[in-house]
N, C-alpha and C positions, 0 to 999 in steps of 0.2 A: 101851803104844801105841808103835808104831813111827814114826821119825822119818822126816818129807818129806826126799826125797832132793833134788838138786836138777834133779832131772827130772822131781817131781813137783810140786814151786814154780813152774817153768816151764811148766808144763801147766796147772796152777791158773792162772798169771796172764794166759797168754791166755785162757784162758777168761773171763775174768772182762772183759778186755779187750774181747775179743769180743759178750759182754753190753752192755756199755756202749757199745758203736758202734751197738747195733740192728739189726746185720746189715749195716751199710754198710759198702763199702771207706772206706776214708782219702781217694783224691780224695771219694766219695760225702758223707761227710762235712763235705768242708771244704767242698764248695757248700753244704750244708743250715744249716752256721754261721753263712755268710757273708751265707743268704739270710735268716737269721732275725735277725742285726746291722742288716742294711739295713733290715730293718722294724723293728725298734727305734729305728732311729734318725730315721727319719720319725714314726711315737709319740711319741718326746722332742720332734721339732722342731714337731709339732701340738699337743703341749700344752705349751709354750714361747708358741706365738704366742695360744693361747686366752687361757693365766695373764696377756699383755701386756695381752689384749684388757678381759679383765675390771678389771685395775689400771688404766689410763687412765678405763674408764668410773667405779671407785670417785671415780679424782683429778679428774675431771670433775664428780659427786655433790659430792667436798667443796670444791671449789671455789666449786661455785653456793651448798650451806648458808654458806658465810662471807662471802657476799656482793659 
């Protein structure tokens, strides 16, 4: 088997590159990041504030059982 030259390493790894972008340019991409960050990050901040919501209402429960 003949060895990859390196003009066929560099063919392979755009390619490979180019796979893993899904067809997008590089700006294309970095709004698709940035827009799928911002929704992650309101996820974390909605379930942040439900986890508060339900912990107050447990510390509300065991405040009433202990009288």
């Amino acid at each position: 088997m003949a060895e990859k030259t390196e003009k066929d390493v560099d063919a392979e790894s755009a390619r490979m590159i180019e796979a893993a972008m899904g067809g997008l340019t590089n700006h294309e991409l970095l709004i698709k990041t940035s827009l799928e960050e911002a929704a992650n990050v309101e996820a974390r901040q909605e379930a942040i504030k439900k986890n508060r919501e339900r912990a107050l209402r447990l510390l509300a429960e065991i405040d009433k059982s202990m009288g």
